[in-house]
C-alpha positions in Angstrom: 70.3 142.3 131.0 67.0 140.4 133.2 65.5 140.3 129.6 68.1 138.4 127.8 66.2 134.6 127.3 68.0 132.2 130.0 69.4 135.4 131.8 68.2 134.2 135.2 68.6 131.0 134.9 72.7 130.8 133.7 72.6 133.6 137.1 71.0 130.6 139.4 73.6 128.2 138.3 76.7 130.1 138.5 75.2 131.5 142.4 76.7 128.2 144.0 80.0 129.8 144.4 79.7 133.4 142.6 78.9 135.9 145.5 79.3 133.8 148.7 81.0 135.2 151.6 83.8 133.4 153.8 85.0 130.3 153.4 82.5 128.0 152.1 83.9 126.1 149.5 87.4 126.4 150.1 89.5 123.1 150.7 92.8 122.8 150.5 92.2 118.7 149.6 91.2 117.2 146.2 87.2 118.0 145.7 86.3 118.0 141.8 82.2 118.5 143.6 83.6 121.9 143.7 83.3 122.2 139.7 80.3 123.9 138.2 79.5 123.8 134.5 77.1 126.2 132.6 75.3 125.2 129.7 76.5 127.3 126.8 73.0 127.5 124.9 71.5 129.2 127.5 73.5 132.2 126.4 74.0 131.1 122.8 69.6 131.0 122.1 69.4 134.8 122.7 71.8 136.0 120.5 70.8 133.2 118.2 73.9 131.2 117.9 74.7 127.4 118.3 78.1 125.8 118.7 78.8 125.1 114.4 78.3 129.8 114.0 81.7 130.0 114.7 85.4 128.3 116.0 87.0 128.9 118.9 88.4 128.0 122.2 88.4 129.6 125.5 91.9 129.2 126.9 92.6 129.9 131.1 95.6 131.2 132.7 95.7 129.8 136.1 98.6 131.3 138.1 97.8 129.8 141.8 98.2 126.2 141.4 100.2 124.1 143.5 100.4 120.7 145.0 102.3 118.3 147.2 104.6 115.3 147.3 104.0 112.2 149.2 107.2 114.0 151.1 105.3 117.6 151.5 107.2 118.9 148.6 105.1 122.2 147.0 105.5 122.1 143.4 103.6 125.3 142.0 103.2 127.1 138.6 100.6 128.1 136.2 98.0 125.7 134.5 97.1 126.6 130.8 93.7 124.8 129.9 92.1 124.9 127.1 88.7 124.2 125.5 87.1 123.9 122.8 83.9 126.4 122.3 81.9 123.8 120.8 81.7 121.9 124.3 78.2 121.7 125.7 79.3 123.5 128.7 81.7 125.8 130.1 82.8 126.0 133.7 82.3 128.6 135.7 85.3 130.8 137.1 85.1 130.8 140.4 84.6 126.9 141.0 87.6 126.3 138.8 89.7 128.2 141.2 87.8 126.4 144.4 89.1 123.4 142.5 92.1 124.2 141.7 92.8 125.4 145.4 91.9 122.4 146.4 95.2 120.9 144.9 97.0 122.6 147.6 97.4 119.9 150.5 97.1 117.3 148.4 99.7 114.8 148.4 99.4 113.3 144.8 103.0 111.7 143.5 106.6 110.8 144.9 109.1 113.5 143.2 107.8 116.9 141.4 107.7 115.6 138.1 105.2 112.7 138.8 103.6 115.5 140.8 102.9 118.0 137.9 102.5 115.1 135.2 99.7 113.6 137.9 98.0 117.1 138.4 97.9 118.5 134.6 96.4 114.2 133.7 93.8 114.5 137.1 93.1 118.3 135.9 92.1 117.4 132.0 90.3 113.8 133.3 87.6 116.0 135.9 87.2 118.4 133.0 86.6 116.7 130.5 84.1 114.4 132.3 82.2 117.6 133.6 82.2 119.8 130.2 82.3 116.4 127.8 85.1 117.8 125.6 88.3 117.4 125.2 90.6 120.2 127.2 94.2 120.8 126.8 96.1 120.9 130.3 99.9 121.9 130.6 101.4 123.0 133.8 104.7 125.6 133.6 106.9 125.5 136.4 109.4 128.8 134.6 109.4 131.4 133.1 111.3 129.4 130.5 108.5 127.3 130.0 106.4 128.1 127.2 107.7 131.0 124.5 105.1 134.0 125.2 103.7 135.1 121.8 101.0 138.3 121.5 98.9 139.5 118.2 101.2 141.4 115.8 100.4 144.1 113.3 96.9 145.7 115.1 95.8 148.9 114.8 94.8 150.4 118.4 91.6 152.4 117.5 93.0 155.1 119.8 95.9 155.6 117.5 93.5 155.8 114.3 90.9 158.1 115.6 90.7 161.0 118.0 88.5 159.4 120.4 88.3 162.6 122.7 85.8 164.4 120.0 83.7 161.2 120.3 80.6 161.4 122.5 79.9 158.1 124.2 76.0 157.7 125.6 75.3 153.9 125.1 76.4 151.6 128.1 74.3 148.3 127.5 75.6 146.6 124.2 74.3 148.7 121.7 74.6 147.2 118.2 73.1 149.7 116.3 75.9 151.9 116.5 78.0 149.9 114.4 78.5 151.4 111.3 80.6 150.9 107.5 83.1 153.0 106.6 83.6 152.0 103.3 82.6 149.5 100.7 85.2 148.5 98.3 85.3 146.1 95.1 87.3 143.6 97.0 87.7 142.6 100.1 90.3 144.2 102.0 91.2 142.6 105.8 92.0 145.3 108.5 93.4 144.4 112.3 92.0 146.4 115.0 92.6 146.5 118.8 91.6 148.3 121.9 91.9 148.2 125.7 88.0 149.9 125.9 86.1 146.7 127.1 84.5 146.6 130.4 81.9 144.3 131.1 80.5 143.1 134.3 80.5 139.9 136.4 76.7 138.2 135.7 76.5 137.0 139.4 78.5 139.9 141.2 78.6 142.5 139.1 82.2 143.4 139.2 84.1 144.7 136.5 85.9 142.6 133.9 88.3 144.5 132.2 88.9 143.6 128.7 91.5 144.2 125.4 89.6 143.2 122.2 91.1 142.5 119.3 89.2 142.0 115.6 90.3 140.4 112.8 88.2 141.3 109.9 87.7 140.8 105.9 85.5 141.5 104.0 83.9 144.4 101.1 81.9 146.4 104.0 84.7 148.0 106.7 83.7 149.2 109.9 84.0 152.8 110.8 86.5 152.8 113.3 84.7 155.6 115.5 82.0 153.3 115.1 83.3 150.8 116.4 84.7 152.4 119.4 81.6 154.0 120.6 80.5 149.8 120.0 82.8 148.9 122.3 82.5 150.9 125.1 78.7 150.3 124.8 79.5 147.0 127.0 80.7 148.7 129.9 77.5 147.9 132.2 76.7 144.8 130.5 76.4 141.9 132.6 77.9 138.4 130.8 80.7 136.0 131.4 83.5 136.4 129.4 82.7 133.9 127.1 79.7 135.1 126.4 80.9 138.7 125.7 83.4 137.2 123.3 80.7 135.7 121.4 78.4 138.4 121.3 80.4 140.7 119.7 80.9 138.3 117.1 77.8 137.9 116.2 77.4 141.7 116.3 80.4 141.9 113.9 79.0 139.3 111.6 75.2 140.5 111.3 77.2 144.2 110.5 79.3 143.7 108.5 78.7 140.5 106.7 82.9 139.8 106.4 84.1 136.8 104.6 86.3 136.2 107.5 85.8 137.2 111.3 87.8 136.6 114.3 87.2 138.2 118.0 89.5 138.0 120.9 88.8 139.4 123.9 92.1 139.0 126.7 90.8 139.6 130.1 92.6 141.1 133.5 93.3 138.5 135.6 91.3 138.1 138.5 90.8 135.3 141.2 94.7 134.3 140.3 93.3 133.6 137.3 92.4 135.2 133.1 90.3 133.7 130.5 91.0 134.6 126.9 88.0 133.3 125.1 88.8 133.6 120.8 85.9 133.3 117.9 86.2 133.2 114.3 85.1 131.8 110.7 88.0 129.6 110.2 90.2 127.8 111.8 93.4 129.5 110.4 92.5 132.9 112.1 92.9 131.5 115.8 96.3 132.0 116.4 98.5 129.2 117.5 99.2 130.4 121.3 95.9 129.8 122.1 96.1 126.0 121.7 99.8 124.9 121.5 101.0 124.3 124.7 105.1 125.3 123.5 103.2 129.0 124.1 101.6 131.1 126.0 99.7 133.8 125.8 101.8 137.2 126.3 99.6 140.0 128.9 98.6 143.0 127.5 99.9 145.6 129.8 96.8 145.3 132.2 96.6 141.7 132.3 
């Protein structure tokens, strides 16, 4: 992927924290220097998109954050943050979780609920001050907290073809495989699914396991073996999750010219924490649990 426009230099930023050895960078006390944001367009210019192609947030799951009283008290949960994909920048994964470790031994309020009401205010100020956006921040203490909601009424591709008697031979994003099924008189909308995405860290190049799921409508439908072979052609590619997200979409779009679009892709956590980046046309196709904080996002089974 060394001949993607910016390639290198999105690699050079995100190497402050991405593949270091040891303990540089931990803390266990407040350090929001630890943050590192990415410019979007760097990945955005090769694939010739800009922040008004699409909507979308990318929403975190952070499961290892905790913090202390002015007694010692741990309070600890998960942090859902959420951002808006028309930011200037996103941050990068592993400097968000430097950060958030850094929480740990700090002593930030008298009783647990000034604790968590301190930590999800301090989280949202230092990110929104880094990226320039506006994030959402809401800290769960229970499995009570937040109703868990998933994407209802999609197809897994698995279920529609018989991907055995398909041969797969593309690894590196290849576009040209996408193909149309069928053209029809009006547009019909079909949901599709699949746990086939792999992609790879840009910095480290560890896996990042992926379930996709496509919301599309339009006269042109894709052919569903098609879009499996599409898929699976991302399994060496070397992007941030984000950025996978958004290619995709643009694929999708230049394809199969749809009147609506929307992409999901719902990573494996990893780090103690998953990002679930979301795309689409309009608003009305991002569905509400990525941005309301009464829900969360329910895993997939290898989340």
């Amino acid at each position: 992927m060394a001949d993607v426009k910016n390639y290198q230099e999105v690699v050079d930023i995100a190497s402050k924290h991405l593949g270091k050895v040891g303990g540089d960078g931990y803390s266990d006390q407040y350090n929001p220097e630890l943050l590192v944001k990415i410019p979007r367009y760097l990945n955005r210019e090769g694939y010739g998109l800009t922040s008004d192609s699409f909507v979308g947030v990318d929403t975190w799951n952070c499961y290892e954050v905790s913090a202390i009283t002015t007694k010692g008290q741990p309070v600890a949960g998960m942090l859902k943050i959420v951002c808006p994909s028309d930011s200037e920048y996103h941050v990068e994964s592993k400097s968000i979780k430097l950060y958030l470790n850094s929480f740990n031994m700090t002593r930030i309020a008298d009783n647990a609920a000034d604790c968590i009401s301190a930590l999800e205010s301090r989280v949202k100020r230092d990110l929104d001050e880094l990226l320039e956006t506006n994030t959402i921040v809401s800290f769960y203490t229970s499995e009570d907290d937040g109703y868990p909601m998933r994407f209802e009424g999609y197809s897994d591709l698995g279920d529609i073809v018989d991907l055995d008697q398909i041969d797969f031979t593309a690894f590196q994003s290849d576009a040209s495989q996408l193909a149309i099924e069928d053209s029809t008189d009006d547009p019909v909308e079909v949901k599709l699914k699949s746990n086939l995405l792999r992609s790879n860290c840009r910095v480290t190049n560890q896996p990042d396991w992926g379930d996709v799921f496509i919301r599309i409508k339009g006269k042109d439908l894709p052919a569903v073996d098609a879009l499996a072979k599409y898929i699976v052609s991302h399994r060496t590619v070397s992007h941030f999750h984000e950025e996978i997200c958004e290619m995709v979409f643009k694929h999708l779009l230049d394809a199969y010219k749809p009147e609506q679009l929307m992409v999901s892709c719902l990573y494996t956590r990893r780090g103690g924490l998953d990002i679930n980046p979301v795309r689409a046309t309009h608003q009305s196709l991002i569905p509400e649990f990525f941005t309301n904080v009464d829900y969360r996002i329910a895993k997939t089974l290898r989340q």
